[in-house]
C-alpha beads as a LAMMPS data file, in Angstrom:
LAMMPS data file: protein, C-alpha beads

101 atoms
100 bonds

1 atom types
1 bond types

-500.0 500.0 xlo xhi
-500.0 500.0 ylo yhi
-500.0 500.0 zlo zhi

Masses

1 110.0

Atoms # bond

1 1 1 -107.679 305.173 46.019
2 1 1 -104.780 306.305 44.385
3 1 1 -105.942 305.443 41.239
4 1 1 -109.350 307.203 41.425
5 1 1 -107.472 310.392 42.391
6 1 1 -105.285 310.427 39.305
7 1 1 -108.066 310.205 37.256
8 1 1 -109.934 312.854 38.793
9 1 1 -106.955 314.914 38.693
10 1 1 -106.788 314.145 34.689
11 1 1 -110.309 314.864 34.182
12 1 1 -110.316 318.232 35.711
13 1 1 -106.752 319.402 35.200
14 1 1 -105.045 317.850 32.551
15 1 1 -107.148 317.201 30.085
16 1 1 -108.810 320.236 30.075
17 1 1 -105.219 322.094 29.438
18 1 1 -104.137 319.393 26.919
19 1 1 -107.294 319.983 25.283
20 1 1 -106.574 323.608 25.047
21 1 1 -103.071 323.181 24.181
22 1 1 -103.723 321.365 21.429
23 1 1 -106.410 323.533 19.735
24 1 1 -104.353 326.892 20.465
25 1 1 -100.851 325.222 18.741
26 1 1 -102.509 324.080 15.953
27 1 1 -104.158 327.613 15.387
28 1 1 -100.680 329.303 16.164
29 1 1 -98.505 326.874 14.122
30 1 1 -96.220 326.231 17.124
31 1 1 -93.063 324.453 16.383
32 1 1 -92.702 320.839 16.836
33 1 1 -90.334 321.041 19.800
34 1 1 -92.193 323.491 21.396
35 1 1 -95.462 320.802 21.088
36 1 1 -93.260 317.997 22.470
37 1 1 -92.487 319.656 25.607
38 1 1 -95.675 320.687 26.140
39 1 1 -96.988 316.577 25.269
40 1 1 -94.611 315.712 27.850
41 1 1 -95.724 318.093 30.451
42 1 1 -99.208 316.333 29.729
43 1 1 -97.724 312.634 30.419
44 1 1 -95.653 313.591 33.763
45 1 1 -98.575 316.030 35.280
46 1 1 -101.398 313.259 36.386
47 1 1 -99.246 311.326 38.814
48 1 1 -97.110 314.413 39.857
49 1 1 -100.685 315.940 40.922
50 1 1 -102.236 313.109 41.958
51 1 1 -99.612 312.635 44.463
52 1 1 -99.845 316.295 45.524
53 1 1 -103.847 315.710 46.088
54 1 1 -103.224 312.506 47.955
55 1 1 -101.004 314.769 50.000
56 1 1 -102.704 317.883 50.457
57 1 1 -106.273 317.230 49.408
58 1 1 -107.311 320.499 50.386
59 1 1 -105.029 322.337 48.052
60 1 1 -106.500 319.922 45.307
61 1 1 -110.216 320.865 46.169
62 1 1 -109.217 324.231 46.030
63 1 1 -107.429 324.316 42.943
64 1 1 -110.412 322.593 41.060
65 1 1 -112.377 324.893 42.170
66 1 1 -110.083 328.064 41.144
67 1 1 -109.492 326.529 38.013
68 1 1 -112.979 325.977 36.817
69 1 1 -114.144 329.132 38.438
70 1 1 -111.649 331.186 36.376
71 1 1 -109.691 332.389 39.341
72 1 1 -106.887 330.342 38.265
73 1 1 -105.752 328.556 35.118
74 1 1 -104.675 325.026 34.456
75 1 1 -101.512 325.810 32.969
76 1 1 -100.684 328.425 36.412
77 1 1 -101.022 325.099 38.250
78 1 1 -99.173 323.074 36.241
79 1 1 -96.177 325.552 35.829
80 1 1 -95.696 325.683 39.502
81 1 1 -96.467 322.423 40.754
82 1 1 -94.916 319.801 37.839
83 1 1 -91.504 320.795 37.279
84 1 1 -91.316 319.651 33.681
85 1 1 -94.051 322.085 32.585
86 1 1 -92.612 325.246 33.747
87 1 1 -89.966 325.601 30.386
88 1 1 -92.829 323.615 28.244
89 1 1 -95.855 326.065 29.428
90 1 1 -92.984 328.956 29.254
91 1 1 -91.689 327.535 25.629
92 1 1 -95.611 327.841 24.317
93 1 1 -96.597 331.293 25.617
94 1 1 -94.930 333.478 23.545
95 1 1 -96.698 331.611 20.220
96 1 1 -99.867 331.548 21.881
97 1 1 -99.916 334.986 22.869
98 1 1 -98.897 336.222 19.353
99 1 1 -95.718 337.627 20.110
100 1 1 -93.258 334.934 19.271
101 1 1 -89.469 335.119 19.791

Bonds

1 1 1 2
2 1 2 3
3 1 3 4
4 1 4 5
5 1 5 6
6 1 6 7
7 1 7 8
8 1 8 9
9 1 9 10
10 1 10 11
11 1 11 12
12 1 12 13
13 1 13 14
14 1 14 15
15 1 15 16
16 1 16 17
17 1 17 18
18 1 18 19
19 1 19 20
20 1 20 21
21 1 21 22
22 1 22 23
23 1 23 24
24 1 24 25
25 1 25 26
26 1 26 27
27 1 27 28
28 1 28 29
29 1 29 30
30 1 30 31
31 1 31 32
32 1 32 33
33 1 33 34
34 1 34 35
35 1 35 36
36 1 36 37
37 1 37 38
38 1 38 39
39 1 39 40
40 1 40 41
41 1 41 42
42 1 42 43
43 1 43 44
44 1 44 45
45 1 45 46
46 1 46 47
47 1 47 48
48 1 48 49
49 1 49 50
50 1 50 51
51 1 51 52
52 1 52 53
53 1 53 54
54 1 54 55
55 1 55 56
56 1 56 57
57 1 57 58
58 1 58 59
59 1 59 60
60 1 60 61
61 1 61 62
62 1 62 63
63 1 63 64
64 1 64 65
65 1 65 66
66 1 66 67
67 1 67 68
68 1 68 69
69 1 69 70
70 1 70 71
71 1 71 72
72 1 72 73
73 1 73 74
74 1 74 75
75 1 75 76
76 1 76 77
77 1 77 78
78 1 78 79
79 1 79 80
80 1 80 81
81 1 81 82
82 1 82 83
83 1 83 84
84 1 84 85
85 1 85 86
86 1 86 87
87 1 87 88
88 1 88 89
89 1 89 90
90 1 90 91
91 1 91 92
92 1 92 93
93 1 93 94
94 1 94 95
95 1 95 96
96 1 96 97
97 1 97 98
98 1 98 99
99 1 99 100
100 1 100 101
């Protein structure tokens, strides 16, 4: 069961946002540490989430649903529920957003 949870958690959270990621750091030239933190957000978030689903799994239905309704975005969730994506999805904002530091 476990298992099956994880991957829906990848499929409609983290992949999505690694997706993204990828295609918005390539456009903005983001520096190689910068990438690496956000890569390793990506490896630590599916069984960090999955857990929280297997949990909670209303707060997993309901943040699928915010996320793919626009109400919420993938990297919100991440930042607050994975603790290793918080500096990562911090690190990559100001590049993305066109107002490096």
């Amino acid at each position: 069961m476990q298992d099956f949870i994880a991957s829906l958690v990848s499929l409609f959270l983290v992949e999505p946002f690694e997706a993204e990621m990828r295609e918005r750091m390539a456009a903005a030239r983001v520096p190689r540490e910068v990438v690496q933190q956000v890569v390793q957000c990506g490896r630590v978030a599916t069984p960090v989430l999955a857990e929280r689903v297997m949990a909670d799994p209303w707060w997993g239905a309901t943040t699928v649903v915010r996320v793919w309704a626009g109400a919420s975005t993938a990297d919100a969730v991440l930042a607050e529920t994975v603790p290793p994506c918080g500096p990562a999805i911090r690190a990559v904002r100001p590049f993305l957003s066109g107002t490096e530091a």
